[in-house]
C-alpha positions in Angstrom: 108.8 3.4 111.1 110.3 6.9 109.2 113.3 7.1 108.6 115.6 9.3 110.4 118.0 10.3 107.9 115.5 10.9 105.3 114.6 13.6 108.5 117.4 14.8 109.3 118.5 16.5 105.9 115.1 17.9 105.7 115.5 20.0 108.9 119.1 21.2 108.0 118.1 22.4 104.6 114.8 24.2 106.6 117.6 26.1 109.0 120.0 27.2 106.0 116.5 28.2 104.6 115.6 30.2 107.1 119.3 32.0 107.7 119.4 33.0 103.7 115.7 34.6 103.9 117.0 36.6 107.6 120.4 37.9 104.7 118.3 38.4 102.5 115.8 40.6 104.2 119.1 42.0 106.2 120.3 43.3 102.8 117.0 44.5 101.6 116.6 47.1 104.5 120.2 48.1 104.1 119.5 48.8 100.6 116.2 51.0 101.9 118.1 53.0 103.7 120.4 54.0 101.2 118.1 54.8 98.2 116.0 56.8 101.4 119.6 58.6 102.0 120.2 59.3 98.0 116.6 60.4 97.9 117.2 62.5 100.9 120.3 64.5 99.3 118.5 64.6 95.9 115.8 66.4 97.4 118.3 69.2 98.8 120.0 69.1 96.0 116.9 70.4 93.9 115.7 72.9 96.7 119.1 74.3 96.5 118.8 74.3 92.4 115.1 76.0 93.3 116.0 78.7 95.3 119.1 79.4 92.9 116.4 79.4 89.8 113.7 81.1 92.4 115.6 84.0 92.8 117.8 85.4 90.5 117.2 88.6 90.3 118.1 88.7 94.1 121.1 87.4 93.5 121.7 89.5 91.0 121.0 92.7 93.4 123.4 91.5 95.4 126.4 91.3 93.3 125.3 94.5 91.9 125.2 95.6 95.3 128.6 94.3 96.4 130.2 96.0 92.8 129.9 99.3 93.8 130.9 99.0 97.4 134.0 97.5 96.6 134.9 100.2 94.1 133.4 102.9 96.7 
């Protein structure tokens, strides 16, 4: 003969288990897909920074470009 309530206990704890690991995982994937978003937005960020540092002199052409025009 087992005892039942000895049982019983057992399989609650088991469930409650079971629905922290499915929070748990739950959070983790949220938190995924945030640092993926940061990463994301970092990476334009230092494209952006990139082209900036990239071309300068471009830039530079430009303004020169637009200086004159304006005065013209």
């Amino acid at each position: 003969q087992k005892p039942q309530g000895s049982q019983v206990p057992s399989k609650q704890d088991q469930q409650q288990k079971d629905h922290q690991k499915q929070g748990q995982q739950k959070q983790g994937q949220q938190g995924q897909q945030q640092k993926q978003e940061q990463q994301g937005q970092q990476k334009q960020g230092q494209q952006q920074d990139q082209q900036k540092h990239a071309n300068p002199g471009q830039q530079d052409h430009k303004k020169s470009q637009q200086a004159p025009s304006k005065k013209g």
